[in-house]
C-alpha positions in Angstrom: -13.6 16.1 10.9 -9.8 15.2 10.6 -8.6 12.1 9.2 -7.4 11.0 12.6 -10.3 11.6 14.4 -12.3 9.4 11.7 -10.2 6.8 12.5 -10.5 6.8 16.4 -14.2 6.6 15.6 -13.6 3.5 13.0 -11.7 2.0 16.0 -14.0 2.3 18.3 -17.0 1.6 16.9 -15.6 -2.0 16.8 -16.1 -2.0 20.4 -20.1 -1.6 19.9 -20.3 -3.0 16.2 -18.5 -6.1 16.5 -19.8 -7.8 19.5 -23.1 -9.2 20.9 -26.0 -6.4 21.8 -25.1 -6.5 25.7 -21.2 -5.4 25.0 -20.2 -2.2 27.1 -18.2 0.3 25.6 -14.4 -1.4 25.5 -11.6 1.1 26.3 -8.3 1.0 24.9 -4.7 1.8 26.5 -3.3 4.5 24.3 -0.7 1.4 23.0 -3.7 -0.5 21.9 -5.1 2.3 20.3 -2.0 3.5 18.5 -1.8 0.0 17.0 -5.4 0.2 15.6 -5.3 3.1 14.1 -1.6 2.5 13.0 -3.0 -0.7 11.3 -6.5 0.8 10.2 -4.4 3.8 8.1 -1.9 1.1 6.8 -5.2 -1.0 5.7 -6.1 2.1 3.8 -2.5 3.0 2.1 -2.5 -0.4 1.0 -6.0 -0.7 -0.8 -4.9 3.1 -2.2 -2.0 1.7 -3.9 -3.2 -1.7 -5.1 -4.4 -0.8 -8.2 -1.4 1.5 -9.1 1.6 -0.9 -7.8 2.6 -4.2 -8.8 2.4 -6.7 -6.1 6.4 -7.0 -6.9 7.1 -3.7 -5.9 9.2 -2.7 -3.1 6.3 -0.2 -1.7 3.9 -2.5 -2.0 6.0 -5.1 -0.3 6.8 -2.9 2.4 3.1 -2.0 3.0 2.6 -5.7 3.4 5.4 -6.3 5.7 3.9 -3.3 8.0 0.7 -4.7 8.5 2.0 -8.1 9.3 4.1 -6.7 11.7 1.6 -4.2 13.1 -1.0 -6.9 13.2 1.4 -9.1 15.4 1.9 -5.6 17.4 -2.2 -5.8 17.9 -1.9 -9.2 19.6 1.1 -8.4 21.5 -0.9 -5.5 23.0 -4.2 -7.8 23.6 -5.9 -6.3 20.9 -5.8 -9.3 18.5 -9.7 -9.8 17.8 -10.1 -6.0 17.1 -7.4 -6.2 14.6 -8.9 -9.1 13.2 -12.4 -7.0 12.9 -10.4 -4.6 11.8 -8.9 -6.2 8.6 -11.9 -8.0 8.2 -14.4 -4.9 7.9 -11.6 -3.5 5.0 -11.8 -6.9 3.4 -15.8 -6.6 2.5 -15.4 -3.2 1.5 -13.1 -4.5 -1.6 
């Protein structure tokens, strides 16, 4: 399966995984989706790379500065709890 099809499923699995037993499947707007995925693959780059850079450096501190951003792109788009699932699903797997 290709790495972008992996995340679509991550994504959307946060429609039935994260919510009470009665939730529907949610569907996303492709914007919505984009962000998710954009923000699920950043997640991932980052935990890559933070054991190889130092929090100083410019890659890592761009990484940072494109979650934030994409993250404030999620709740722009009305996605804000799923992003927040999101980031918190690749917090427990550090």
């Amino acid at each position: 399966m290709p790495p972008s099809d992996q995340n679509k499923e991550s994504v959307l699995g946060l429609a039935t995984g994260g919510g009470t037993a009665g939730n529907s499947l949610k569907s996303y707007s492709p914007t919505q989706l984009f962000f998710l995925m954009r923000l699920s693959y950043l997640q991932r780059q980052r935990r890559e790379c933070v054991n190889v850079l130092d929090n100083g450096d410019w890659r890592m501190r761009l990484l940072n500065k494109a979650l934030y951003s994409t993250f404030q792109d999620c709740i722009g788009a009305g996605v804000g709890n799923e992003a927040k699932l999101l980031l918190g699903q690749h917090q427990q797997a550090n």
